[in-house]
PDB file of N, CA, C, O and CB in Angstrom:
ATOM      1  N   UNK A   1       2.254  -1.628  -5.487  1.00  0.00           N
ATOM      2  CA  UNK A   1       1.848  -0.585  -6.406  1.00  0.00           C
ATOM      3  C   UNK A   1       2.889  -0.458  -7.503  1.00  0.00           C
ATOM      4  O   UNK A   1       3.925  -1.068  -7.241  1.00  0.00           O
ATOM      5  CB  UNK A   1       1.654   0.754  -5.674  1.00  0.00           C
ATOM      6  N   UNK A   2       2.874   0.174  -8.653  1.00  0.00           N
ATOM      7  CA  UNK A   2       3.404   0.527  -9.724  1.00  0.00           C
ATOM      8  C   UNK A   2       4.852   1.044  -9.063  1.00  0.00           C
ATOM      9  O   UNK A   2       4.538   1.670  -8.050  1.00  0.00           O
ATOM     10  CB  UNK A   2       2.463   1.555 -10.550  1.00  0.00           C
ATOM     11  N   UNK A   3       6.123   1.045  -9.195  1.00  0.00           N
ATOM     12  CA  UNK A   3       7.372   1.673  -9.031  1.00  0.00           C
ATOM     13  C   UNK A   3       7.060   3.189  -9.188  1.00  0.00           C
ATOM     14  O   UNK A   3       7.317   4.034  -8.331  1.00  0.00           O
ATOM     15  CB  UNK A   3       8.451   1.125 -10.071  1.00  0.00           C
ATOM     16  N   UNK A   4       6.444   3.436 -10.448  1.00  0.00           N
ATOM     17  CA  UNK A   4       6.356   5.020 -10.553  1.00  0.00           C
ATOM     18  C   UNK A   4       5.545   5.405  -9.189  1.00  0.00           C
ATOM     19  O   UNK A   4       6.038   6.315  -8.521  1.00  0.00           O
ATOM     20  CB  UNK A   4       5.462   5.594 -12.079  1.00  0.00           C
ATOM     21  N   UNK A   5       4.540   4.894  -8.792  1.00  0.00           N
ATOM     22  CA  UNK A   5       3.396   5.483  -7.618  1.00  0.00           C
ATOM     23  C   UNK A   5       4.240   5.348  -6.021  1.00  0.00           C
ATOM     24  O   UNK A   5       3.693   5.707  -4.978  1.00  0.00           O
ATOM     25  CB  UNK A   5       1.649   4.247  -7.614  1.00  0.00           C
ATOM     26  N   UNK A   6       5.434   4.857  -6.068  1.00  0.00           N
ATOM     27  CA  UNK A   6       5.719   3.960  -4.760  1.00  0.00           C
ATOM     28  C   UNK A   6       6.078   5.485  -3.865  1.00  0.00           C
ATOM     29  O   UNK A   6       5.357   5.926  -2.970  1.00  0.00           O
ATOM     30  CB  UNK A   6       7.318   2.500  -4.942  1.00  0.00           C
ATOM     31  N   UNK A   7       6.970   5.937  -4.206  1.00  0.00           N
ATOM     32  CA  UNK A   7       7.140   7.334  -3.540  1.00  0.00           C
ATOM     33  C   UNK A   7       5.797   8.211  -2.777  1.00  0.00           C
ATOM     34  O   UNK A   7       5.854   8.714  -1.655  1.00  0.00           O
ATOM     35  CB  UNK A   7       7.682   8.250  -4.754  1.00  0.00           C
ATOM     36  N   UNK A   8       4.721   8.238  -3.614  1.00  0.00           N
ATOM     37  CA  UNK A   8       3.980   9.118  -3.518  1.00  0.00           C
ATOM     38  C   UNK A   8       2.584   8.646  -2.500  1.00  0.00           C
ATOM     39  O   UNK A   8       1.778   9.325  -1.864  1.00  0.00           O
ATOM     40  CB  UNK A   8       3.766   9.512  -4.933  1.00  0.00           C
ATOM     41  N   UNK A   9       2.794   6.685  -2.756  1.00  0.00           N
ATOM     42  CA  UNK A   9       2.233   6.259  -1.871  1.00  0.00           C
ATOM     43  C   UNK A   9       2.402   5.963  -0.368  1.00  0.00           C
ATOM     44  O   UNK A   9       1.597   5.787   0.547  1.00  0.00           O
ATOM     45  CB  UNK A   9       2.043   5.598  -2.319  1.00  0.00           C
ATOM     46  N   UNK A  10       3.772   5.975  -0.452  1.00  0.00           N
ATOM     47  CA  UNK A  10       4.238   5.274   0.786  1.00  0.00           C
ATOM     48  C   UNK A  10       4.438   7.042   1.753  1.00  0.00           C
ATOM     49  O   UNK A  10       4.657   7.039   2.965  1.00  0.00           O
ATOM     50  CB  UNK A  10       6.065   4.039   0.405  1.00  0.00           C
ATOM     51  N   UNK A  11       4.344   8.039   1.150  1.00  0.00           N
ATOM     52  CA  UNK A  11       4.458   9.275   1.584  1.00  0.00           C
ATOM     53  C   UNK A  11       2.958   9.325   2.327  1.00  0.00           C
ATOM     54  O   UNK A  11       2.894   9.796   3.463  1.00  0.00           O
ATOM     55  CB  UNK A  11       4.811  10.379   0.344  1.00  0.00           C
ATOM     56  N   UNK A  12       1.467   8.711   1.501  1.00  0.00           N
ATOM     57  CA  UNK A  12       0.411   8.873   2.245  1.00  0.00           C
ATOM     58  C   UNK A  12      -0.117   8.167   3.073  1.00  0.00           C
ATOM     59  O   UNK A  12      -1.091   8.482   3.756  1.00  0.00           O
ATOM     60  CB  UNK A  12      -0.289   9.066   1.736  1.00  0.00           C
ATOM     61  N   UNK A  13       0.680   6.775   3.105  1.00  0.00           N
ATOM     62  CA  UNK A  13       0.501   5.874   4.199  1.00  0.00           C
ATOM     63  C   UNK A  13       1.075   6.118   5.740  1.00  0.00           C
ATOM     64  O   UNK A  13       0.407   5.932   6.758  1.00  0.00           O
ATOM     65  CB  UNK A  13       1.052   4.703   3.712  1.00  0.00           C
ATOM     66  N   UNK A  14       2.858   6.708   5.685  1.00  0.00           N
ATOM     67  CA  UNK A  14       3.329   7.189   6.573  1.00  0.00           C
ATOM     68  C   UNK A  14       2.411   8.537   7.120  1.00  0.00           C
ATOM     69  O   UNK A  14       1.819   8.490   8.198  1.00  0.00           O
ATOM     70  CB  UNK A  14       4.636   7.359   6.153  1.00  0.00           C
ATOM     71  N   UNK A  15       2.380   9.545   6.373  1.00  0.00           N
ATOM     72  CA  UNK A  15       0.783  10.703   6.748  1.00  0.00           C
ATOM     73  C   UNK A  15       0.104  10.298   7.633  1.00  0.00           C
ATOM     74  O   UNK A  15      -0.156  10.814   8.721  1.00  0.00           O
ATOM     75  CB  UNK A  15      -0.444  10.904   5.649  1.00  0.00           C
ATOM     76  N   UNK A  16      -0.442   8.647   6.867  1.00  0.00           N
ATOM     77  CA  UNK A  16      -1.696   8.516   8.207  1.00  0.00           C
ATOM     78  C   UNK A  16      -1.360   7.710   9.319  1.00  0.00           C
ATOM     79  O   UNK A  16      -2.231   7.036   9.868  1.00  0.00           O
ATOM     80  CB  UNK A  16      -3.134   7.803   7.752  1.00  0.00           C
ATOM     81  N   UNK A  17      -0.219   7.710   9.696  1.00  0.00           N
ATOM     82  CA  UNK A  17       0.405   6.561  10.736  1.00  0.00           C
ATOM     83  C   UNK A  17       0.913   5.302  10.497  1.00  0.00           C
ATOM     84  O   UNK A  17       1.315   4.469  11.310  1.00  0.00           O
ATOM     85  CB  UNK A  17      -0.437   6.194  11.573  1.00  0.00           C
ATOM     86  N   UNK A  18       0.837   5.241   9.005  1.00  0.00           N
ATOM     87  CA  UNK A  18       1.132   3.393   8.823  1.00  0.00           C
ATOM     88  C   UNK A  18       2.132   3.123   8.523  1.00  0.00           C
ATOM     89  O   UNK A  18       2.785   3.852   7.776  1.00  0.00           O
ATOM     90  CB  UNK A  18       0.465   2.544   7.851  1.00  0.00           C
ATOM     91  N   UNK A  19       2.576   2.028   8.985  1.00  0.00           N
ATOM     92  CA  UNK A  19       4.410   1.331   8.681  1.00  0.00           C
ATOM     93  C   UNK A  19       3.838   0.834   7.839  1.00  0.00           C
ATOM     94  O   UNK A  19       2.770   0.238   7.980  1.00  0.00           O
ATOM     95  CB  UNK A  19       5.508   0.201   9.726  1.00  0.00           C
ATOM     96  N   UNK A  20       4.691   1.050   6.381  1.00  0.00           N
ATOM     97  CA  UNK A  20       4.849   0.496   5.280  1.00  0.00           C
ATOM     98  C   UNK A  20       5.931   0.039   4.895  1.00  0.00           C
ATOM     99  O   UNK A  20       6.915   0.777   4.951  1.00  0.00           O
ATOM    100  CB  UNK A  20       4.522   1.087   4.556  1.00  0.00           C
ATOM    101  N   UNK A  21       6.096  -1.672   4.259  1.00  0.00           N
ATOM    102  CA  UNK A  21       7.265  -1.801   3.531  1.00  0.00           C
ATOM    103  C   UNK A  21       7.018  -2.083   2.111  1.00  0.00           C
ATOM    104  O   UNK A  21       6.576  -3.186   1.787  1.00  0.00           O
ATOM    105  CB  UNK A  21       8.076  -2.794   4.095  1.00  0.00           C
ATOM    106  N   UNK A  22       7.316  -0.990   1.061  1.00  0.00           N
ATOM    107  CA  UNK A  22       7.015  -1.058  -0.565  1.00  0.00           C
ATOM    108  C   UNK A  22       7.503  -1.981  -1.226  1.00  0.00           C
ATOM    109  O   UNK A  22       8.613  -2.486  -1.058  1.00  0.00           O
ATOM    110  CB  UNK A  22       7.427  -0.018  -1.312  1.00  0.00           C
ATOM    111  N   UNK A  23       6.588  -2.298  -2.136  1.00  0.00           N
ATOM    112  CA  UNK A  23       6.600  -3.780  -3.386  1.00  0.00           C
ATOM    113  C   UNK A  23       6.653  -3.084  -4.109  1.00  0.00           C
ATOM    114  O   UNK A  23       5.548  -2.575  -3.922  1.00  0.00           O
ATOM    115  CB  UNK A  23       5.447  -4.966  -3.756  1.00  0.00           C
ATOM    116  N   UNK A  24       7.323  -2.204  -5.401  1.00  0.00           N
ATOM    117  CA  UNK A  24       7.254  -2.001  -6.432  1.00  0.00           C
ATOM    118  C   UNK A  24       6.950  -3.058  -7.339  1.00  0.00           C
ATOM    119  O   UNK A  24       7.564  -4.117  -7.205  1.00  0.00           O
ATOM    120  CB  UNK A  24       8.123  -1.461  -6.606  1.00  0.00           C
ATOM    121  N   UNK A  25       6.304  -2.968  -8.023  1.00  0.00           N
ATOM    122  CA  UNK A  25       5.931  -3.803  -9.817  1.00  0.00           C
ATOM    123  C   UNK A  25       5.913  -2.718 -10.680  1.00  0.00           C
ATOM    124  O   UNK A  25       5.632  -1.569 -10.338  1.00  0.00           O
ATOM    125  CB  UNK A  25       4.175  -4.695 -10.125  1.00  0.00           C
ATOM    126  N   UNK A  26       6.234  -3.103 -11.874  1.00  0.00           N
ATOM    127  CA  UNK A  26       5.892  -2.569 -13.057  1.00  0.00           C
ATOM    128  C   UNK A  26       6.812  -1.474 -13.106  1.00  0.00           C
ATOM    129  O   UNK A  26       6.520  -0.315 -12.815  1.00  0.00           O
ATOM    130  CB  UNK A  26       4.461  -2.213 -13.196  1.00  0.00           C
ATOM    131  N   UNK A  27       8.251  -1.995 -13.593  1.00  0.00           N
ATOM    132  CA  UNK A  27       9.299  -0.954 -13.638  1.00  0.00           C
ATOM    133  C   UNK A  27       9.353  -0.346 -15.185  1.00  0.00           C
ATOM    134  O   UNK A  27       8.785  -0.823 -16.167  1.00  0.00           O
ATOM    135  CB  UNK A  27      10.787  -1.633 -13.164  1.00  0.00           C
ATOM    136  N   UNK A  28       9.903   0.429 -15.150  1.00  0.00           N
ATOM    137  CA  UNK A  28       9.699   1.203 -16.802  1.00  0.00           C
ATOM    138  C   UNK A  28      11.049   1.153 -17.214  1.00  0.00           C
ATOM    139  O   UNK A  28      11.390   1.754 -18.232  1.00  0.00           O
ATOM    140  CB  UNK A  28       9.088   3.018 -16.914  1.00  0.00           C
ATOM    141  N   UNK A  29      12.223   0.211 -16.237  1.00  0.00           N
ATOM    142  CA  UNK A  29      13.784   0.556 -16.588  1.00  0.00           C
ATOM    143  C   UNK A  29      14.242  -0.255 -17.137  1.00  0.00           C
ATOM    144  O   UNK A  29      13.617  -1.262 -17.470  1.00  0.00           O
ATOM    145  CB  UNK A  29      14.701   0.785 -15.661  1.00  0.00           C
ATOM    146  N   UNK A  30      15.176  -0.099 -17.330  1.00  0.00           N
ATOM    147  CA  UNK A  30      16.177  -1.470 -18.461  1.00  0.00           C
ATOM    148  C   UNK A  30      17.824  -0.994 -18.228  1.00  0.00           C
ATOM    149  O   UNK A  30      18.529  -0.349 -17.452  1.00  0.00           O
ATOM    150  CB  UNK A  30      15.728  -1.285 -20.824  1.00  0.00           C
ATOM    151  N   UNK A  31      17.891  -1.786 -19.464  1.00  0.00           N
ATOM    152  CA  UNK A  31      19.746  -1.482 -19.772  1.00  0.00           C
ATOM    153  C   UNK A  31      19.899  -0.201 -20.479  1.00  0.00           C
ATOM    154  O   UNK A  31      20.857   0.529 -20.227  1.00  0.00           O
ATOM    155  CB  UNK A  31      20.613  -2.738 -20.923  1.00  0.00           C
ATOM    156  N   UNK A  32      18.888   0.153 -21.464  1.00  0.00           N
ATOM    157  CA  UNK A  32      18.808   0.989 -22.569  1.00  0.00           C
ATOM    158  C   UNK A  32      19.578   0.404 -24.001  1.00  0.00           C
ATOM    159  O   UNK A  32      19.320   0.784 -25.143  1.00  0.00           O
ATOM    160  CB  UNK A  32      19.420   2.343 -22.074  1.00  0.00           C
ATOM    161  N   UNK A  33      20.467  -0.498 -23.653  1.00  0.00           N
ATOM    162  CA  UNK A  33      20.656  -1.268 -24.715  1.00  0.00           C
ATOM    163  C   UNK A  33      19.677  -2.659 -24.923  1.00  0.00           C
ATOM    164  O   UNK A  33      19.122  -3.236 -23.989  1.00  0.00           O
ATOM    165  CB  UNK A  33      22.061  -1.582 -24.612  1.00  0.00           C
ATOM    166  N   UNK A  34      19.592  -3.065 -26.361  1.00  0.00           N
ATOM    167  CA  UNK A  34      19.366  -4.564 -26.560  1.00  0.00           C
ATOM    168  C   UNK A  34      20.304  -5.196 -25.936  1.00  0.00           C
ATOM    169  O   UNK A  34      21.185  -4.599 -25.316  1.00  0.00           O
ATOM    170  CB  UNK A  34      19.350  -5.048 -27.914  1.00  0.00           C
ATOM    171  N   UNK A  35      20.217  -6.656 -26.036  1.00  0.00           N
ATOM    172  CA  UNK A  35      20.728  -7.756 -25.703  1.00  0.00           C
ATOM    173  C   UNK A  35      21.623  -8.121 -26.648  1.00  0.00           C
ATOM    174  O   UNK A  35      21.194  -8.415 -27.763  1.00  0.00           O
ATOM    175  CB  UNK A  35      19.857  -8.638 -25.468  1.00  0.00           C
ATOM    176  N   UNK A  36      23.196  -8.174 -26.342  1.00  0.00           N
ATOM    177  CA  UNK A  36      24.093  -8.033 -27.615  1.00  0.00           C
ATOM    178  C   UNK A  36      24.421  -7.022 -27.716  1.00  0.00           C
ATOM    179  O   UNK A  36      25.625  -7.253 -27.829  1.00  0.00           O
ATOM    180  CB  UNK A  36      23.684  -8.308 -28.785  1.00  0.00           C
ATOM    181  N   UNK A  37      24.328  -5.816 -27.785  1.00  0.00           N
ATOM    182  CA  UNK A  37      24.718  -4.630 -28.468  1.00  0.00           C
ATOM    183  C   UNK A  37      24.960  -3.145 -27.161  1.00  0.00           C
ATOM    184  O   UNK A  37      24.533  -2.974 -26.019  1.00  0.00           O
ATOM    185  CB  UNK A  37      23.315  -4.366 -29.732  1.00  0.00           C
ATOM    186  N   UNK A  38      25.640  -2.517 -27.867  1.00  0.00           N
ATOM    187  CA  UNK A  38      25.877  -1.238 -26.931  1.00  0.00           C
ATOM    188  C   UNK A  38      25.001   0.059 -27.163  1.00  0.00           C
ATOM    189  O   UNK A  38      24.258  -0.125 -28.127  1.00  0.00           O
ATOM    190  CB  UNK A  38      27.367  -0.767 -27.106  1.00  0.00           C
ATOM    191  N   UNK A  39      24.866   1.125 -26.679  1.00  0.00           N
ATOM    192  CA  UNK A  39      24.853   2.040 -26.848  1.00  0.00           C
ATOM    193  C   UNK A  39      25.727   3.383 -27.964  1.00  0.00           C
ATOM    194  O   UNK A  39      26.871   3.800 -27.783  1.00  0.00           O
ATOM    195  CB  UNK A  39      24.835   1.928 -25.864  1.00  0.00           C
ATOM    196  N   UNK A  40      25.100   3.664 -28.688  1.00  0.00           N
ATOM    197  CA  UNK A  40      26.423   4.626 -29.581  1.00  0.00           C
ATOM    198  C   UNK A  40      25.388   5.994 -28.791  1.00  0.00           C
ATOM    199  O   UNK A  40      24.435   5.998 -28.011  1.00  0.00           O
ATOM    200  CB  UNK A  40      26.579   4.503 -32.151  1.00  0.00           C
ATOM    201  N   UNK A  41      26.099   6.924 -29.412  1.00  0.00           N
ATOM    202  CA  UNK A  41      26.717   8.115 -28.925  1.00  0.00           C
ATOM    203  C   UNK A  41      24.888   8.637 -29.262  1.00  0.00           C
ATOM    204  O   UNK A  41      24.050   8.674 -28.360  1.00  0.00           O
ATOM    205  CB  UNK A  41      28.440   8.908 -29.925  1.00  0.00           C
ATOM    206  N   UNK A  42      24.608   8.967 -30.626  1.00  0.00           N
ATOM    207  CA  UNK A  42      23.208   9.237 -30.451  1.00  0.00           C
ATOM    208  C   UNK A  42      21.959   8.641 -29.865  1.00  0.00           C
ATOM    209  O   UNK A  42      20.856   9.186 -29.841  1.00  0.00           O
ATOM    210  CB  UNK A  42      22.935   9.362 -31.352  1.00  0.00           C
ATOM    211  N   UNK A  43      22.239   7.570 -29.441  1.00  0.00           N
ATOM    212  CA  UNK A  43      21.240   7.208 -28.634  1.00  0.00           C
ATOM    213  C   UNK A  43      20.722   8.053 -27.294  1.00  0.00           C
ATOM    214  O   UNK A  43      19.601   8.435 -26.956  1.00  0.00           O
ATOM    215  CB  UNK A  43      21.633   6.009 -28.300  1.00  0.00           C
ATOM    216  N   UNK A  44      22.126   8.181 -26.641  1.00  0.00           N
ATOM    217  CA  UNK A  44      22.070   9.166 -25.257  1.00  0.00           C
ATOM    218  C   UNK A  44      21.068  10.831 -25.636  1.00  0.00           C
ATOM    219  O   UNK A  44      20.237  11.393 -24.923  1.00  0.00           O
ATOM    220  CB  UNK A  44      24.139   9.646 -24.786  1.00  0.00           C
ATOM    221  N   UNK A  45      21.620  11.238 -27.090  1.00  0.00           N
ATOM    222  CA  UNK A  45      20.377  12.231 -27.421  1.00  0.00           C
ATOM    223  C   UNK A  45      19.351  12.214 -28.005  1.00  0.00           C
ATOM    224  O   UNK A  45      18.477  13.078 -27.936  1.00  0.00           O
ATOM    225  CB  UNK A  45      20.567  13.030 -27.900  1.00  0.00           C
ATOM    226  N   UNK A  46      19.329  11.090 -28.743  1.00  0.00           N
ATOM    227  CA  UNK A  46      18.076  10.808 -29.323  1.00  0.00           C
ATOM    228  C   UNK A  46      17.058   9.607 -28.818  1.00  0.00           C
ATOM    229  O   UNK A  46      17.075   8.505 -29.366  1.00  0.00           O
ATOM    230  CB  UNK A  46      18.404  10.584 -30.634  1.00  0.00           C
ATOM    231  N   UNK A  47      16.185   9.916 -27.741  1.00  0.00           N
ATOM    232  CA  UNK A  47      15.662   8.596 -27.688  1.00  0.00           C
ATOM    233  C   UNK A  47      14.919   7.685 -28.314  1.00  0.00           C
ATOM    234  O   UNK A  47      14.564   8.018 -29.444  1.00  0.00           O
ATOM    235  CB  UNK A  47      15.258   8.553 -27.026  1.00  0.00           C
ATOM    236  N   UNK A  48      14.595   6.706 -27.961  1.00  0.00           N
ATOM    237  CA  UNK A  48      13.482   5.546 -29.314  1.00  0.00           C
ATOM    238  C   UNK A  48      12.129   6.537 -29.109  1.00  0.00           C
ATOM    239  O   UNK A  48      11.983   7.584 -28.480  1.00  0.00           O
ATOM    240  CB  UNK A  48      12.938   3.152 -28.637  1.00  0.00           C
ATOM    241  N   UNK A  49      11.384   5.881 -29.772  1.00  0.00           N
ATOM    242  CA  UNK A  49      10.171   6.509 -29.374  1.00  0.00           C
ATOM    243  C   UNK A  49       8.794   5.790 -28.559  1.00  0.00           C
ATOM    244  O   UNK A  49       7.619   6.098 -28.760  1.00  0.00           O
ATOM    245  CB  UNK A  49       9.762   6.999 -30.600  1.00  0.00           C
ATOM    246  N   UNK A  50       9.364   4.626 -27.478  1.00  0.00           N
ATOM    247  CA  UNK A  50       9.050   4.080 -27.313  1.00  0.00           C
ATOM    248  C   UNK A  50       9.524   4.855 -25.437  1.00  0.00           C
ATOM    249  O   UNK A  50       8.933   4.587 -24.391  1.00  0.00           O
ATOM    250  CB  UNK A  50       9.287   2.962 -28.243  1.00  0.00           C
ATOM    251  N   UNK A  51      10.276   5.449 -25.544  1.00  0.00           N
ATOM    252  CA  UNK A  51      11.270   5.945 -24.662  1.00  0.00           C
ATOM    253  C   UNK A  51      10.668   6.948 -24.543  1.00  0.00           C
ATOM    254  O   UNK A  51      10.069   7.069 -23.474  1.00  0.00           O
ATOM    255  CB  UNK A  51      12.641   6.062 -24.980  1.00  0.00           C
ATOM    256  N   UNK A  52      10.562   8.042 -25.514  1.00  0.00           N
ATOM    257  CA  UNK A  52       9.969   9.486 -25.558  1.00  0.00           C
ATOM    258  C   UNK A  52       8.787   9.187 -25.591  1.00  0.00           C
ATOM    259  O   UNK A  52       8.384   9.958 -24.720  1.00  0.00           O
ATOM    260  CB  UNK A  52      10.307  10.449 -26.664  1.00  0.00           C
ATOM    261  N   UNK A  53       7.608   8.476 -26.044  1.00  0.00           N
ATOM    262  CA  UNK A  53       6.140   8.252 -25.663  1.00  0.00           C
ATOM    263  C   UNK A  53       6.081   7.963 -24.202  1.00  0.00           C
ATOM    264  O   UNK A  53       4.959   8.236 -23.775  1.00  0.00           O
ATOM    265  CB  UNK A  53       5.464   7.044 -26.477  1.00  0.00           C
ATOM    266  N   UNK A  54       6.949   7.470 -23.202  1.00  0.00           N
ATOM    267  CA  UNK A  54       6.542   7.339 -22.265  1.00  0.00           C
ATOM    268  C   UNK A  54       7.091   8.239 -20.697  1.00  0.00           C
ATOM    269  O   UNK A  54       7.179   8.148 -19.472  1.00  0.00           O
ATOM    270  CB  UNK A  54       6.625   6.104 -22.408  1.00  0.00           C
ATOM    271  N   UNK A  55       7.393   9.287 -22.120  1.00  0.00           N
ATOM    272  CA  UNK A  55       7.741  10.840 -20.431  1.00  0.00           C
ATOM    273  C   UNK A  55       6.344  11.544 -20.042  1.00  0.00           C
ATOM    274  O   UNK A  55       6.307  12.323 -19.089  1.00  0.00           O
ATOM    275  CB  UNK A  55       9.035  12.794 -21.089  1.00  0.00           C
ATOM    276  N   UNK A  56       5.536  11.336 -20.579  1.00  0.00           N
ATOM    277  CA  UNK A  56       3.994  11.801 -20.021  1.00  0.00           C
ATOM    278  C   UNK A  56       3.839  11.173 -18.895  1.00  0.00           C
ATOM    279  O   UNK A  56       3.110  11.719 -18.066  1.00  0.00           O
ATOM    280  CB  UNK A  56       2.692  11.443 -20.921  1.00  0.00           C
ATOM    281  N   UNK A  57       4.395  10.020 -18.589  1.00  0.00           N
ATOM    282  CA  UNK A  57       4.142   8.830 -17.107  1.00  0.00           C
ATOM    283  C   UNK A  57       4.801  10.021 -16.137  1.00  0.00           C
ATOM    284  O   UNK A  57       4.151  10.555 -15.238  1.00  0.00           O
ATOM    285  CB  UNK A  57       5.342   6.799 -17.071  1.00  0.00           C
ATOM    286  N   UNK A  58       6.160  10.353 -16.445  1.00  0.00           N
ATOM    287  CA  UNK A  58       6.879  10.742 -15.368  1.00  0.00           C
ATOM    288  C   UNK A  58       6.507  12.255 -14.909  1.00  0.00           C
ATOM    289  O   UNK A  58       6.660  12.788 -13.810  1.00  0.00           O
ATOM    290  CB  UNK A  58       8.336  10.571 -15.723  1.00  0.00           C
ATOM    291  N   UNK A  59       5.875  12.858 -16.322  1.00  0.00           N
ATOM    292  CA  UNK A  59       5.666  14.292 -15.728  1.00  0.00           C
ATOM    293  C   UNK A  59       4.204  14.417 -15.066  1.00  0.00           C
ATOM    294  O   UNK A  59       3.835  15.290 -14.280  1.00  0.00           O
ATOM    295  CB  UNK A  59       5.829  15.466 -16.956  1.00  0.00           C
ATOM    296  N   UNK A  60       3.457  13.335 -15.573  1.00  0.00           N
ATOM    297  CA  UNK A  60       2.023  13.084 -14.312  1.00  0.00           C
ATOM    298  C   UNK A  60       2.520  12.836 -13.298  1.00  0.00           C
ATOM    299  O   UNK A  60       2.072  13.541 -12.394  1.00  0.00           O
ATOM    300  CB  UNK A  60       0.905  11.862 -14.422  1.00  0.00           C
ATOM    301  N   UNK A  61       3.481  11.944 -12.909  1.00  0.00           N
ATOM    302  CA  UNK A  61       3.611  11.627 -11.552  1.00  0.00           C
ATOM    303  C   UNK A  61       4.375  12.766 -11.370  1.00  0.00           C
ATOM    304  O   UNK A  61       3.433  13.542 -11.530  1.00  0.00           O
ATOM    305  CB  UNK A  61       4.205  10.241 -11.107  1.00  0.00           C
ATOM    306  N   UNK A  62       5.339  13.519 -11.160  1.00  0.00           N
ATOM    307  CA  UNK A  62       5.710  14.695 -10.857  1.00  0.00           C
ATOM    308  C   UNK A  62       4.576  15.692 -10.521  1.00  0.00           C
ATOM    309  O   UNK A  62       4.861  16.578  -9.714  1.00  0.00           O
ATOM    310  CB  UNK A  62       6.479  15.097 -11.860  1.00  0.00           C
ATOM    311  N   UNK A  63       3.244  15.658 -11.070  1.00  0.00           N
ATOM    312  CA  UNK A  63       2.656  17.107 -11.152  1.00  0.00           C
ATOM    313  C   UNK A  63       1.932  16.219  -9.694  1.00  0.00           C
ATOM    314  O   UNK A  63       1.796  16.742  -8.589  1.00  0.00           O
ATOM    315  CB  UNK A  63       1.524  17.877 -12.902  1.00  0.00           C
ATOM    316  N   UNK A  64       1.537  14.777 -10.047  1.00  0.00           N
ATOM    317  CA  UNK A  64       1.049  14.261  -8.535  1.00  0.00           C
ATOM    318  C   UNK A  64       1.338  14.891  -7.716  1.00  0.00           C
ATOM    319  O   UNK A  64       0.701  15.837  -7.254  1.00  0.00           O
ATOM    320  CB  UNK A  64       1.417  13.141  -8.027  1.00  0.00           C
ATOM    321  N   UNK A  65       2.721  14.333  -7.263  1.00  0.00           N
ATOM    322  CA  UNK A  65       3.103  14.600  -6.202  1.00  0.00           C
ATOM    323  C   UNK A  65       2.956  16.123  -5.814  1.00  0.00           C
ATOM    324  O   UNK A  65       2.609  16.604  -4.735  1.00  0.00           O
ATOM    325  CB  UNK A  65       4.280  14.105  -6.171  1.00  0.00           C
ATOM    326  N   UNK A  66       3.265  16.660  -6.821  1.00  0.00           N
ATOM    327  CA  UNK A  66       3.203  18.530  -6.233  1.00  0.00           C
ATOM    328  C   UNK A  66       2.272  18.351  -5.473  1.00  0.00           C
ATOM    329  O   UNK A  66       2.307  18.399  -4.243  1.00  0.00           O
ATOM    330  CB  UNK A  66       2.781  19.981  -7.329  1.00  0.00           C
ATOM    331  N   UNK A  67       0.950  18.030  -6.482  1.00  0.00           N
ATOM    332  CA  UNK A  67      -0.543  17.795  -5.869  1.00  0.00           C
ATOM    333  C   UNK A  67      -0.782  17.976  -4.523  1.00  0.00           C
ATOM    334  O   UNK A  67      -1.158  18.816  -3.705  1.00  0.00           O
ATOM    335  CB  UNK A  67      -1.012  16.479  -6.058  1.00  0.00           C
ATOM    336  N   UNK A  68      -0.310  16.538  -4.667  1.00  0.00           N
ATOM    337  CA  UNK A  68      -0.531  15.762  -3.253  1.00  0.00           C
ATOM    338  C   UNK A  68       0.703  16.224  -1.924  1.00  0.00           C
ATOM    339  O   UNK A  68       0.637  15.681  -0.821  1.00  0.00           O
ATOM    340  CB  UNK A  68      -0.341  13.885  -3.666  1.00  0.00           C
ATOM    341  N   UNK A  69       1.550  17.058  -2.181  1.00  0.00           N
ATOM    342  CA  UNK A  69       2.730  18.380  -1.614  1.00  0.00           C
ATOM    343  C   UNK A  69       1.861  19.171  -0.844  1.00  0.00           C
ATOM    344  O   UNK A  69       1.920  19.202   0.385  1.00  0.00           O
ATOM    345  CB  UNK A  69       3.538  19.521  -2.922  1.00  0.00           C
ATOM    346  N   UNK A  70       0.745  20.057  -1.774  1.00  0.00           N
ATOM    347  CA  UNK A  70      -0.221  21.326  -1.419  1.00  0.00           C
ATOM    348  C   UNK A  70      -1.067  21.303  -0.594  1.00  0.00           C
ATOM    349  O   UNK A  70      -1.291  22.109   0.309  1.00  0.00           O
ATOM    350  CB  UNK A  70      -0.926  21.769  -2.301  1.00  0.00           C
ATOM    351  N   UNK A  71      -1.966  19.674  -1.074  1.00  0.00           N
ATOM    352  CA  UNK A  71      -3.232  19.469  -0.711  1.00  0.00           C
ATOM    353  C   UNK A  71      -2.899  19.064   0.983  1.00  0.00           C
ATOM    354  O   UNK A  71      -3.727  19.411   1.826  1.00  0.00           O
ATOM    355  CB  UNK A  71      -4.015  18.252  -1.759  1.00  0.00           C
ATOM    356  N   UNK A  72      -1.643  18.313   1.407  1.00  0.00           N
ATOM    357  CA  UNK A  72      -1.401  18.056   2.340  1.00  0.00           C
ATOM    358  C   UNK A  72      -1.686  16.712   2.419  1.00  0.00           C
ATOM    359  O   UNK A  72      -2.206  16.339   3.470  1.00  0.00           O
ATOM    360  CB  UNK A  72      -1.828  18.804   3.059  1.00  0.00           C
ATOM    361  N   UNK A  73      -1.443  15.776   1.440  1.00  0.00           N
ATOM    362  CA  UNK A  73      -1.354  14.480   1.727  1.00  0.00           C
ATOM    363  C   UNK A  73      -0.126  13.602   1.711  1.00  0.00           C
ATOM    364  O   UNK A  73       0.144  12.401   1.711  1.00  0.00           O
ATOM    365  CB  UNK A  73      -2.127  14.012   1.016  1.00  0.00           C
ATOM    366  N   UNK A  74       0.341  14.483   1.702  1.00  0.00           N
ATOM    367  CA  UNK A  74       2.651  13.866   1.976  1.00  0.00           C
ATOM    368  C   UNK A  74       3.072  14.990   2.202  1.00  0.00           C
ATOM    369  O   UNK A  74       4.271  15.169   2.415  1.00  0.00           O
ATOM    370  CB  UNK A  74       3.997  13.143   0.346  1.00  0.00           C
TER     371      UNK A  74
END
């Protein structure tokens, strides 16, 4: 499954009795630098927007999991 989903899955597999060992794919991480080059100081506060377009991923999976917290499926 996706790296972002792995937590939330492997929480509903254990639920229903199953030994799971997780494959993450599809990581969203890096260096935060290019290749060659460092980080300067505004980067750490300003992110790309390639960076900031993709915090909607993390706060869906956050509200998931609550979800799936309540409903009683992890």
């Amino acid at each position: 499954t996706s790296a972002f989903h792995v937590r939330r899955a492997v929480g509903c597999f254990e639920k229903a009795g199953i030994q799971v060992h997780p494959f993450p794919t599809d990581f969203y991480s890096g260096s935060g630098a290019k290749e060659g080059t460092s980080l300067a100081f505004t980067d750490y506060i300003f992110p790309d927007a390639e960076t900031f377009g993709n915090t909607h991923k993390i706060c869906r999976e956050i509200l998931g999991f609550i979800m799936y917290r309540i409903i009683g499926y992890v």
